[in-house]
C-alpha positions, 0 to 999 in steps of 0.5 A: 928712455924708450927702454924705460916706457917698454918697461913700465908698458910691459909692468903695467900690461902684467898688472892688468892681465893678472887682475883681469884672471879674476884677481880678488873676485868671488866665485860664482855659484857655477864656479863652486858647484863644478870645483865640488864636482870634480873633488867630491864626484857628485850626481847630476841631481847633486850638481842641479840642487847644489846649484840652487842652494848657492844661487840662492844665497848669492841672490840672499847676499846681494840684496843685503850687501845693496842694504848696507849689511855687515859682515856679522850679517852674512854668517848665518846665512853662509852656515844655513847654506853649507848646512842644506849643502851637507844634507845634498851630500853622501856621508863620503863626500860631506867628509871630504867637503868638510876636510876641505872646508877646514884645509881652505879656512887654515890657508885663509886664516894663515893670510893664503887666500881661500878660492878654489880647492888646490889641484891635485 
């Protein structure tokens, strides 16, 4: 019996600690801007425009998502943001961010998720 509740006490403490690493939670407009940093070699004028553009549409989100909006809601607002994203972005590196991009919505349209870029 007391192998059985160390068991279900070990089960459930690997349950919390995975969903506590940030299980199913977005990414917060910093988390975005240094994961683009380091992928895409940004300036510090890039890092602190960047930054605004998604703490802006982060603020945008919010207050639609307290008002009740659905999703069809939200794209435009995402297209208008990776839209002023792009502009920050050399030629180089607005190519790079859309391989990205495309390689991120395959994994999500192929049910694996789409958080931050993979390792390399």
């Amino acid at each position: 019996m007391k192998k059985i509740m160390l068991i279900c006490c070990f089960l459930i403490g690997i349950a919390t600690v995975s969903r506590a690493q940030g299980g199913g939670m977005r990414m917060t407009a910093a988390d975005r801007v240094k994961a683009m940093k380091e992928s895409l070699k940004l300036t510090d004028d890039q890092v602190t425009k960047i930054t605004a553009v998604y703490e802006a549409q982060t603020k945008q989100m919010d207050s639609l998502r307290t008002a009740g909006a659905d999703r069809s809601t939200f794209r435009p607002l995402m297209q208008a943001t990776n839209d002023k994203v792009k502009a920050l972005l050399t030629a180089e590196q607005a190519a790079a961010w859309q391989k990205e991009m495309d390689e991120r919505r395959a994994r999500m349209q192929n049910g694996g998720g789409g958080g931050a870029p993979p390792q390399k």
